[in-house]
N, C-alpha and C positions, 0 to 999 in steps of 0.2 A: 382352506379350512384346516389341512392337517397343518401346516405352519402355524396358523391359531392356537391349535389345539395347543400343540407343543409349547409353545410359547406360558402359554396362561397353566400347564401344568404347575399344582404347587412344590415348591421345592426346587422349578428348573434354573430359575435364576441363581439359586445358592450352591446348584452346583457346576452351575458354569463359573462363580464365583472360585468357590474353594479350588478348582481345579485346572484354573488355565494358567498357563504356562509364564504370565507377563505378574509382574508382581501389582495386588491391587489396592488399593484405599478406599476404605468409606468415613468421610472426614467430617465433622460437622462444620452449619458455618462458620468456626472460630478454627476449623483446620485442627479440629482437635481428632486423635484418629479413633474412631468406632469401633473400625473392625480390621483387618487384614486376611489375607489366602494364604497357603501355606506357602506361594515362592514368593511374596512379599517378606516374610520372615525368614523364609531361607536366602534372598539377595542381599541382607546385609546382619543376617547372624542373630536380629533381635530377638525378643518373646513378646507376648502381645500384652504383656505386664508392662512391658517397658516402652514400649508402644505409647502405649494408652498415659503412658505421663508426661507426652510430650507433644508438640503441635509439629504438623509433618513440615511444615515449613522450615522450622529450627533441623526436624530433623533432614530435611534436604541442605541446607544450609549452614548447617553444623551451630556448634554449640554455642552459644554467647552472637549469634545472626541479630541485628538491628533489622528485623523484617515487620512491616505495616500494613495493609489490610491484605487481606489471603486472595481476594480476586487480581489486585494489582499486582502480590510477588507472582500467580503466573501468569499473568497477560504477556504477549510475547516471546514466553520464554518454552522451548519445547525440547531444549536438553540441558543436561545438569550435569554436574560432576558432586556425588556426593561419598560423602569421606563414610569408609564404611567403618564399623566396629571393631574391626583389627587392625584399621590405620590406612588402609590401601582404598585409592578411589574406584567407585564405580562409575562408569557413565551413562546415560539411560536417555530416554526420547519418552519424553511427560503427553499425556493425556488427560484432559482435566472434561469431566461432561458433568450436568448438573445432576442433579437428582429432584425430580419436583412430584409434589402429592397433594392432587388437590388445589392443580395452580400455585402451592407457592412451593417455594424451592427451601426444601430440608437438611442437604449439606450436597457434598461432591463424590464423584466415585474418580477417583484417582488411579491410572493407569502408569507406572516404570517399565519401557523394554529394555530388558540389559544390550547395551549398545556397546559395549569395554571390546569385544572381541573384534568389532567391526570398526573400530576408531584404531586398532593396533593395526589392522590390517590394511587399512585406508594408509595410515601412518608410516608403514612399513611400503605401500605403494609409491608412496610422496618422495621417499627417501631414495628408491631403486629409482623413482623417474628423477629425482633431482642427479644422482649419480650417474645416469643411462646419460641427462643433460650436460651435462661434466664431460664424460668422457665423450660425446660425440663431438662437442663444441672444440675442445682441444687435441682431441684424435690428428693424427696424420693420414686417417681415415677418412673416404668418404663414404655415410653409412646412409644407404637408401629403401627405400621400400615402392612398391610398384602393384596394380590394381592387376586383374585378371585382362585387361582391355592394354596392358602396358604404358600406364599412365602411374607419374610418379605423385604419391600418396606423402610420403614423407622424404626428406633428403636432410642430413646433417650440416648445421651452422660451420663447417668444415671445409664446406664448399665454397665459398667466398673465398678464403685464403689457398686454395686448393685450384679454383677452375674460375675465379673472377663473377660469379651468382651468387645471387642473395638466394636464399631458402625459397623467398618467396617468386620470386626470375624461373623457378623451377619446377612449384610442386603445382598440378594438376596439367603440366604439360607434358606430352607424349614423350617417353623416353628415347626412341628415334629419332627425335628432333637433336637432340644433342651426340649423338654417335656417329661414326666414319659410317660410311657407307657398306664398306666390306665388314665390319664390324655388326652390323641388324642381320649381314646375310649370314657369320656366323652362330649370332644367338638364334637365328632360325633354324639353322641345324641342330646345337645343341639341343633345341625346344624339340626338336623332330626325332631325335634321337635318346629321347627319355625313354626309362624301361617304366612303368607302369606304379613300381614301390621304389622309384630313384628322385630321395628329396633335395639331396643337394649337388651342387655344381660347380665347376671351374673353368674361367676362359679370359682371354686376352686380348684386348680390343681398345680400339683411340678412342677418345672423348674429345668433344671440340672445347679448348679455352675460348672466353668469352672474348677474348682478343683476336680468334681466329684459327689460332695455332691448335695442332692435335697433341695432345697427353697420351700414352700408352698406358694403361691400366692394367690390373693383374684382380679380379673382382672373385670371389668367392660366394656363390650364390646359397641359399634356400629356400626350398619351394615349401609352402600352405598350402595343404589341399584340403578341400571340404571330401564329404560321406563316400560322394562317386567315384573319390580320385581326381578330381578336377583342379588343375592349378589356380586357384583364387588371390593368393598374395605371392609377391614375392621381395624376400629380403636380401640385399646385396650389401656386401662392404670390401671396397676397395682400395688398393692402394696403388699411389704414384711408383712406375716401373722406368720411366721414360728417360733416365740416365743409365740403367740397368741396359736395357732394349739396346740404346742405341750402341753401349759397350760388346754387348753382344753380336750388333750386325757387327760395327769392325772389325772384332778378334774375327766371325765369319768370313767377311768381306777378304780381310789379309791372309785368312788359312787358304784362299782360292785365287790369290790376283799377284800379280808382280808389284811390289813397292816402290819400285824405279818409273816404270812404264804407266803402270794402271793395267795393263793387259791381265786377260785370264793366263795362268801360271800352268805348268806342268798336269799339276791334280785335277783342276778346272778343264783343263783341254782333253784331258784322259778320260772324264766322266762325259764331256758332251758327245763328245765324239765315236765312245762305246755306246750312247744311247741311239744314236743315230742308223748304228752297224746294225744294233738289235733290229730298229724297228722297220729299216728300208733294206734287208737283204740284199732285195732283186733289184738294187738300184745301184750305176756305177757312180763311184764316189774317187776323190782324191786326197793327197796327205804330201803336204810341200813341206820340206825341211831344209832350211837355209842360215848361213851363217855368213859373217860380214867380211871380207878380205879384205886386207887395210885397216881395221879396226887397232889390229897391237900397236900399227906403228903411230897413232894417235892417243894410244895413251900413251906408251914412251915416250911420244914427243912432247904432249899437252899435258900429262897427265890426267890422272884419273875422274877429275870433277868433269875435265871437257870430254873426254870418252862416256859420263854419264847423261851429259846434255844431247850427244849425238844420240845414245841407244834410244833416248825419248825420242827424238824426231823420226828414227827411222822408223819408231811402232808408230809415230802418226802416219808416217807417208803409207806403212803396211794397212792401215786401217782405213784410210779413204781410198786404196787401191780395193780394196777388199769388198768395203759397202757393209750391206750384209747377204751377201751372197756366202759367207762363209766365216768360221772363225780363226781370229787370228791371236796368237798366245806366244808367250817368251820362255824357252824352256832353262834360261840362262847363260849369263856371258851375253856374246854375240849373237846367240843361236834364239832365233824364232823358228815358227812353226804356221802352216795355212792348212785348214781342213776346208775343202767345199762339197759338198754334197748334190747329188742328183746330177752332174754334166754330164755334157750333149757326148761327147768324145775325148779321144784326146786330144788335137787340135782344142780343143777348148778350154783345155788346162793350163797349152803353150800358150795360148792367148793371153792367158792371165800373168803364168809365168813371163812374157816378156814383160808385161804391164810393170810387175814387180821389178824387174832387174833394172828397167830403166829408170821408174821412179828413187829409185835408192842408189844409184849412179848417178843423179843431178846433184850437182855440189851444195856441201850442206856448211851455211853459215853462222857461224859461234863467236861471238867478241869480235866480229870485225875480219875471223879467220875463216878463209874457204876450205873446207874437208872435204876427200874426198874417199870412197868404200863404194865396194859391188860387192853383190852379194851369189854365190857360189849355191847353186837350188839342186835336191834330190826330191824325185818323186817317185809318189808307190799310189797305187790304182787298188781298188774294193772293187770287186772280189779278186782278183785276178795276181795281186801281188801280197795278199796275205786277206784274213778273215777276221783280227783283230786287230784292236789298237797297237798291240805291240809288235806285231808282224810288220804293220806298214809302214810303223817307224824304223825298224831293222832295215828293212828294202830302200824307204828312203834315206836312207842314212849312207846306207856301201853307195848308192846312185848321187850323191852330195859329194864322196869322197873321189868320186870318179869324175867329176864335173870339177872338181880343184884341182885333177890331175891333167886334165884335158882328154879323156876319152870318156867311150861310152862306157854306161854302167852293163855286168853280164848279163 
C-alpha cells in the first residue's frame, strides 16, 4: 500500500525524472526528443533548445546518419558510441521502454549510462592482460599460481619450453605431483614456518622435466590471504638455477675433496673428524697417518703421470680396506690419512693397520709395469694421545717418522 501510494503520488515520476543520475529521453514516435533530465544535457553539453531540433537517433549517430524507422535503429543495439559536442566520444549502454497511455503507445522513455569510464578501464585491463600474456609466454620464467588446497590454478606458456608441459598437462593438477620429494618437505617447512603478517617467500627446490629429469629451481613466492589471514592463493615465479647449482656443488665438491684421488682432502678430514671428537668423547677413537716409501723413486723413474696413476690406486686399495668403518683422506704428495672411530682396542687398530700395509705392499700394475711401495703408518689414539684434531695428528706424525726409522715412537 505504501509502494502504491508512493508511486501514484503527483509529481513523483517527474522527479525521479529530473533527477536520476543516467541521462534520460522522452522521444516521440518519430524519436523526436520532448523532454530531457538535467544529466542528459549535461552528458553531452546540449540545451534542450537544441535538443528539441533534432531526432535523438541522428543525435546518437551523429550528423548527416542515414538512419530509418526509430524501433529498428535500436533493436539490438544496447551500446553506442556517440560523438559528443566538443568532439570526444561518449560511450553509453541504451535503454529503450515504451511509454503507453491508454493501450496505445505514445513515444519512448530513453535511458544513456555513461559507460566511457568502464570501457577505458575494461581497455586498460585488456592491455595489462595482453602484456602480463606477452611477457609470461616469452619470460625465462616460469610463472604459476596455486589454490589454498596446493593445486595449480594457473601456470605460464613458459613451461613447455622450460619443463616439456603444456599449460594444460598442468593446471588443476596438484603441485606435488611435479616436485622432488625433498623438495614438498621443504615447502612444508617454509609453510610451517610463516610469521602470521609474512607475505612473501624464498626457496630452492627440483622440478621434475617431463622427460624425467629434475631442474633446480630458485622460485620466489607470494602469499594472498583473505580477512583471517588465511593463505588462499599463491603466486610463484621461477627461474631455471640448474647450471648455476650444479657449478656450485663442484666449486663445493673441489673446495673439500682431492682432484687426483676423489678422496676427502685435508679440510674435509678436519671437519669430520673434529665433529666426531665433539660428539663421542667417552669413546676411544683412532687417527692413522701414512705415507708411501718407494713412491720418489717411481716418479724419478716413470715419471710423474705414472706416480699419479699409482697414488689413485692406492686410495682405492685404502678405501676398500677401509669400508666404512672409517674415513679415509689424502692430505697430499704421498701422505694419506685413516680416522676410525669407536674401536674395540688397540689390537684393533693393528688389525687394520696390517690390513693396510699389506694391501699397498701388493704390486701395483701400470702399462704393463709392476710397482712396487709400503707404506710407513703413525698412529695416535682419542683421548689418550691428544683431545683434537690437531693433536693426533702431531702424535701421529713423530710415531710415522719413528716407524721410517725403525723404532718405536716415545
Amino acid at each position: 500500500m505504501v509502494r502504491h501510494h508512493l508511486l501514484t503520488l503527483p509529481g513523483a515520476f517527474q522527479h525521479f525524472f529530473e533527477h536520476h543520475l543516467d541521462a534520460m529521453y522522452v522521444v516521440d514516435l518519430d524519436g523526436r526528443v520532448l523532454s530531457a533530465n538535467a544529466s542528459a544535457l549535461k552528458m553531452f553539453d546540449f540545451t534542450m533548445e537544441e535538443l528539441s531540433q533534432t531526432s535523438l537517433v541522428q543525435l546518437l549517430d551523429g550528423p548527416g546518419a542515414n538512419f530509418g524507422n526509430f524501433d529498428e535503429t535500436f533493436e539490438g543495439r544496447t551500446e553506442w558510441a556517440i560523438l559528443h559536442k566538443r568532439g570526444h566520444l561518449v560511450y553509453v549502454r541504451v535503454t529503450c521502454t515504451s511509454l503507453v497511455s491508454d493501450g496505445q503507445e505514445m513515444g519512448k522513455l530513453i535511458v544513456l549510462e555513461d559507460i566511457t569510464e568502464q570501457r577505458e578501464q575494461y581497455k586498460k585491463l585488456l592491455e595489462i592482460q595482453e602484456m602480463f600474456a606477452f611477457i609470461s609466454e616469452k619470460s625465462q620464467n616460469i610463472i604459476s599460481s596455486f589454490s589454498a588446497d596446493g593445486m595449480f590454478t594457473y601456470i605460464s606458456p613458459s613451461v613447455k619450453p622450460l619443463l616439456g608441459y603444456t599449460p594444460a598437462e598442468v593446471i588443476g593438477k596438484p603441485a606435488v605431483a611435479f616436485n622432488h620429494p625433498d623438495t614438498n618437505e621443504e615447502l612444508f617447512k617454509l609453510r610451517m614456518s610463516l610469521s602470521a603478517n609474512q607475505d612473501t617467500g624464498r626457496f630452492t627446490g627440483r622440478l621434475r622435466h617431463k622427460d624425467g629429469e629434475y631442474r633446480w629451481y630458485e622460485t620466489t613466492i607470494q602469499f594472498i590471504r583473505d580477512q583471517t589471514g588465511a593463505i588462499r592463493q599463491t603466486i610463484g615465479v621461477g627461474r631455471d638455477i640448474t647450471d648455476r647449482k650444479e657449478a656450485e656443488d663442484k666449486i663445493s665438491y673441489l673446495a673439500y675433496h682431492d682432484t687426483l684421488t676423489d678422496l676427502p682432502n685435508r679440510r674435509l678430514f678436519h671437519r669430520r673428524v673434529s665433529l666426531v671428537l665433539e660428539r663421542n668423547i667417552h669413546q676411544r677413537h683412532s687417527l692413522m697417518l701414512l705415507d708411501l716409501d718407494g713412491f720418489k723413486y717411481v716418479n724419478d723413474t716413470f715419471g710423474h703421470e705414472m706416480g699419479d696413476l699409482l697414488l689413485m690406486e692406492v686410495a682405492q686399495r685404502l678405501t676398500r680396506v677401509i669400508g666404512d668403518t672409517g674415513v679415509v683422506a689424502r692430505l697430499g704428495g704421498d701422505e694419506f690419512t685413516v680416522f676410525q672411530e669407536n674401536i674395540v682396542d688397540k689390537d684393533d687398530c693393528d688389525l687394520t693397520m696390517d690390513r693396510v700395509k699389506r694391501a699397498i705392499a701388493e704390486p701395483i700394475v701400470i702399462e704393463g709395469k709392476a710397482l712396487h711401495v709400503t707404506a710407513s703408518i703413525g698412529v695416535a689414539f682419542f683421548p689418550a694421545d691428544g683431545d683434537s684434531v690437531e693433536k693426533l695428528m702431531r702424535h701421529a706424525d713423530v710415531a710415522m717418522y719413528c716407524a721410517k726409522q725403525g723404532r718405536n715412537p716415545p
